[in-house]
C-alpha positions, 0 to 999 in steps of 0.5 A: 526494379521492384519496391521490394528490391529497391528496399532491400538495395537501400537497407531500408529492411536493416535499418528497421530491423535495428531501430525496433531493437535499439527502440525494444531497449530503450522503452525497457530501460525508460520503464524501469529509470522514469519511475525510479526518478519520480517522473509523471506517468504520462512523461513515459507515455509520450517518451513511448509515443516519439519512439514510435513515430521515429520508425517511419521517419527512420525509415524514410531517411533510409529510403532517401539517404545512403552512407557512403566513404564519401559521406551522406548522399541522397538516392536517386529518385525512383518510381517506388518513391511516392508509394514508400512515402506513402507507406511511411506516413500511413505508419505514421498516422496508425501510431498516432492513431494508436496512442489516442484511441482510449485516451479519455480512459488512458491518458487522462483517466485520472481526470476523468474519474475524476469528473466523473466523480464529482458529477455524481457527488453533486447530483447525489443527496447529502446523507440523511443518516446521523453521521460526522466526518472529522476534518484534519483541522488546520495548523495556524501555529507560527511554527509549521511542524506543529501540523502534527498536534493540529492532526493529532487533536482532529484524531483524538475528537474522532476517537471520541465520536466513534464511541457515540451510539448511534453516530456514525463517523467516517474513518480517519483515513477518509477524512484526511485524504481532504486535508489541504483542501480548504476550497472544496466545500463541506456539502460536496465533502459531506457527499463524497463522504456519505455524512450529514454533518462536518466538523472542522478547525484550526489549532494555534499553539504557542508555548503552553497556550493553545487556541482551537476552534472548532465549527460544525457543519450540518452539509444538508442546508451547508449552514453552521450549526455551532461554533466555539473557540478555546483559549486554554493552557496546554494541560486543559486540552483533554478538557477542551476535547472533552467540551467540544465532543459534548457540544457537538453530540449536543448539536446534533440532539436532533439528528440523534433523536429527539426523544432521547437525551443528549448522550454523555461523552466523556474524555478520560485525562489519560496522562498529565504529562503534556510533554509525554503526550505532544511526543505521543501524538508526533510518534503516533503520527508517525506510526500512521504515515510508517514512517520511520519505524525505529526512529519512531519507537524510540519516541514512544519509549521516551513517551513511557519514560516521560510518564510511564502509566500513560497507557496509550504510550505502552500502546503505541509502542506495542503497535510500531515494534510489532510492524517493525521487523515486515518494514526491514528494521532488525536492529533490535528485538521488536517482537519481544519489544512488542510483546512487553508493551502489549502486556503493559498496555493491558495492565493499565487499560484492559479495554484497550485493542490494538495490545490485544492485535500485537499479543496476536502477531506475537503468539506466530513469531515461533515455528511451529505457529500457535494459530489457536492462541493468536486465533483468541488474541484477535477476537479479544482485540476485535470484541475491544473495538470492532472498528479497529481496521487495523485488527482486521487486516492482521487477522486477515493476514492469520488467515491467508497465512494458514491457508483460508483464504475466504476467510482472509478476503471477507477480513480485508473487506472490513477493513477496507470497508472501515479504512477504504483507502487502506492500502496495504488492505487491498493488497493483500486482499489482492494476494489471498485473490491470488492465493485462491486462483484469481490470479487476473483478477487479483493481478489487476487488483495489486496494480491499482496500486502503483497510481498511489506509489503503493508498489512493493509491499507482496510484491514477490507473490506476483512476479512469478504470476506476471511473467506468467500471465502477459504482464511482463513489463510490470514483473520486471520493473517490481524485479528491479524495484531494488537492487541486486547483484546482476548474477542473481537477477539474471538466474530468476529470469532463467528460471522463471522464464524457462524452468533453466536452474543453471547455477546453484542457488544457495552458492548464488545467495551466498555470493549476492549476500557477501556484496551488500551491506550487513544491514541490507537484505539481498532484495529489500521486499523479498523474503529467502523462500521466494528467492530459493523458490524462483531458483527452483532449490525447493529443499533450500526453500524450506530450510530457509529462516524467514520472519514467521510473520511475513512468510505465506509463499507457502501458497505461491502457485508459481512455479506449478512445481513448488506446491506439494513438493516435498520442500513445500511440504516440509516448510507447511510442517515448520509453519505448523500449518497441516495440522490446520488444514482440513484440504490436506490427507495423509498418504501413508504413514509419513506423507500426505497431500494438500488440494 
């Protein structure tokens, strides 16, 4: 007999035909169950690699056994024998072959950037440009949650030095991502971080005592250039900021210029409540980490209530009301709450910035939005601090919102450039990339940050684009990436998939809707427009009622059809975006178009 009939007389052909089925499903369940329980990525890595090396084997056994009433009995030998072992090897070896071609950049490509970093922080100069990097300093308390008064202190300094002329200071985001890395040393942080002087401490606090010492590092020559210990009572601490920030500008006198006198600093004692301010610093904190938002609004009320003319307390609570409601929190009115504490804020302290950003945000919680007015509120926040990441990230959102979005791009790239490991910058850069026709190029930019556990946020603008571009895995891991009644998921992927619009999408919202808690959404990181626009029920996209402030799928360019439908074009008119948009003509008296 032939090979070819031998392998069919030994079911080899149906055996591999079933074990690449059964294996298709496994790997798709396993893509979407090894993330969810926080399983390292190269755990699904191997997981793929023995699956693959069990189809040969699989075969093998089909070639050499055969199921029989009587039980499992071997085949008899046959002349094809070596050449199908042989055969099954060779598949052997390309799957191994496969999965370690590419691994200094696959497998381990974390460790070798890495390496690759580091080889290039040591080789490179330590700034000679006057600049500091403040350190999280350490907590030395006996009480472990007093960390966030340690970062708390850091931050304030770094507040303070941002306000030096001429002194550079790396963002908060940059210096903190070496918190916890007391062994690398300061020329080589000095280095990655492109400063030429660190500052670090420790805090320990007990009661209303308070211990903070403080040392300055100049990285070019890693010596100490000055160091000092406080021992005060909790209510000197803007004192003690005040001496320290002083003694460091100081220090630094020639670096400066050493013609010039040392600039003054000045800590302004903004409360006298240390209760008020320990909570302020704690929902700060917080607020930074967006972590758990309503919780965290009430401590900053409590804050105002401890001392209600600490307006960095007013401020804070604009700042987390205004986020509040794009991280799912609607038990309350946030926006109103919001725009309360912006205006008094500004009332106690009109040089303040982020009031200004959240007045911005409030003035698009109304449709038709006022861009005009939330346009001015963003240039007042930005002229009050021009390092305000935060400002410009919002303006830039305004922007892909209504449509511009070069402009919005060129405000991710301060802010990133101001926070470079601002996340929620990057990825909706990513997604005005996209709006604009990048869809690779902003594809890849939205992946980079699922290594960082940064995944859903504008996650719906690019499941649609996924499916249609060969990223099919990773659309429908952020499809699963929340619960949802199976009818629901089922009807997108028709859609999405084959334009197939089987089952009435408002009835089918309805129904998802009735099954889930009051407090949940249908898909936590969707909004109803997305949803009713995978369905293809235009006209329902655009009588859905979503947040103003999280709605741009005006913009999506998937499905091709949504863009200058007629759903699309009423949901422009709702948003009060036409009339900003200079890429939009009228076509007769009652319609017009946008390119």
């Amino acid at each position: 007999m032939s090979v070819f009939e031998e392998l069919k007389r030994r079911k080899v052909f149906k055996v591999g035909a079933a074990y690449l089925v059964v294996a298709w499903l496994v790997v798709q369940m396993a893509s979407i169950f090894f993330p969810t329980f926080d399983a390292p990525p190269w755990a699904l890595r191997i997981f793929i690699l023995v699956v693959f090396l069990g189809f040969p084997i699989a075969l093998v056994f089909a070639w050499a056994f055969d199921f029989t009433p009587e039980g499992l009995k071997t085949e008899g030998g046959t002349r094809g024998d070596k050449r199908f072992l042989l055969f099954a090897a060779a598949l052997a070896a390309l799957a191994f072959a496969w999965y370690f071609k590419g691994q200094p950049t696959y497998r381990d490509g974390n460790e070798v950037a890495a390496k690759a970093a580091a080889a290039a922080s040591a080789s490179a100069p330590v700034s000679t440009r006057k600049s500091i990097a403040v350190l999280p300093f350490v907590n030395m308390s006996a009480d472990a949650g007093n960390q966030f008064f340690a970062d708390g202190i850091s931050e304030e300094l770094l507040n303070v030095l941002v306000k030096v002329p001429e002194l550079g200071v790396a963002s908060r985001t940059s210096s903190f991502a070496y918190k916890g890395k007391q062994g690398m040393g300061a020329a080589q942080i000095a280095r990655e971080l492109k400063v030429s002087h660190i500052l670090e401490g420790s805090v320990r606090k007990s009661g209303d005592q308070v211990r903070i010492t403080a040392q300055l590092i100049d990285a070019k020559d890693d010596r100490h250039v000055w160091s000092e210990t406080y021992d005060r009572k909790l209510d000197d601490i803007f004192a003690i900021q005040d001496e320290i920030a002083n003694a460091i500008v100081a220090a630094m006198r020639g670096t400066l210029g050493a013609d010039k006198a040392a600039p003054a600093v000045k800590v302004v004692a903004d409360t006298g409540n240390m209760q008020a301010y320990e909570l302020y610093l704690k929902a700060r904190e917080n607020f930074i980490a967006r972590r758990d938002l309503g919780k965290t609004a009430l401590m900053f009320e409590r804050v105002v209530e401890l001392d209600p003319k600490f307006a960095r307390g007013w401020e804070g609570l604009a700042a987390v009301a205004s986020v509040a409601p794009s991280w799912g929190y609607r038990d309350r009115d946030y926006n109103a709450l919001a725009l309360s504490a912006a205006d008094k804020a500004l009332e106690l302290d009109p040089t303040l910035s982020m009031p200004w950003a959240v007045k911005a945000q409030s003035a698009q919680d109304t449709w038709p939005i006022d861009f005009a007015t939330s346009e001015q509120h963003f240039q007042h926040a930005i002229e009050a601090d021009p390092r305000n990441a935060t400002a410009f990230l919002w303006r830039g959102i305004f922007w892909t919102r209504l449509g511009f979005f070069d402009k919005a791009i060129a405000d991710m790239d301060r802010a990133i450039a101001l926070e470079p490991t601002y996340l929620n910058a990057v990825r909706h850069k990513a997604q005005a990339m996209l709006f604009r026709g990048q869809t690779q190029e902003a594809i890849a930019l939205f992946k980079t940050g699922f290594e960082k556990g940064f995944v859903t946020s504008r996650a719906e603008n690019f499941i649609a684009p996924m499916l249609a571009n060969g990223h099919r895995s990773e659309a429908l891991l952020l499809l699963n990436a929340e619960e949802m009644e199976r009818e629901l998921f089922e009807a997108i992927l028709r859609s999405l998939d084959h334009g197939q619009h089987t089952v009435p999408a408002r009835a089918l919202v309805e129904r998802a809707s009735a099954n889930v808690d009051a407090e949940q959404r249908v898909i936590e990181f969707a909004s109803p427009t997305s949803i009713y626009v995978w369905l293809g029920d235009y006209d329902a996209a655009a009588d859905s009622d979503d947040t103003v402030t999280t709605t741009v799928v005006a913009w999506d360019r998937y499905p091709p059809t949504w863009r200058n439908s007629p759903g699309w074009k009423r949901k422009l008119e709702k948003m009060g975006v036409a009339a900003y948009w200079p890429q939009c003509r009228a076509v007769g008296p009652k319609d017009f178009t946008c390119d």
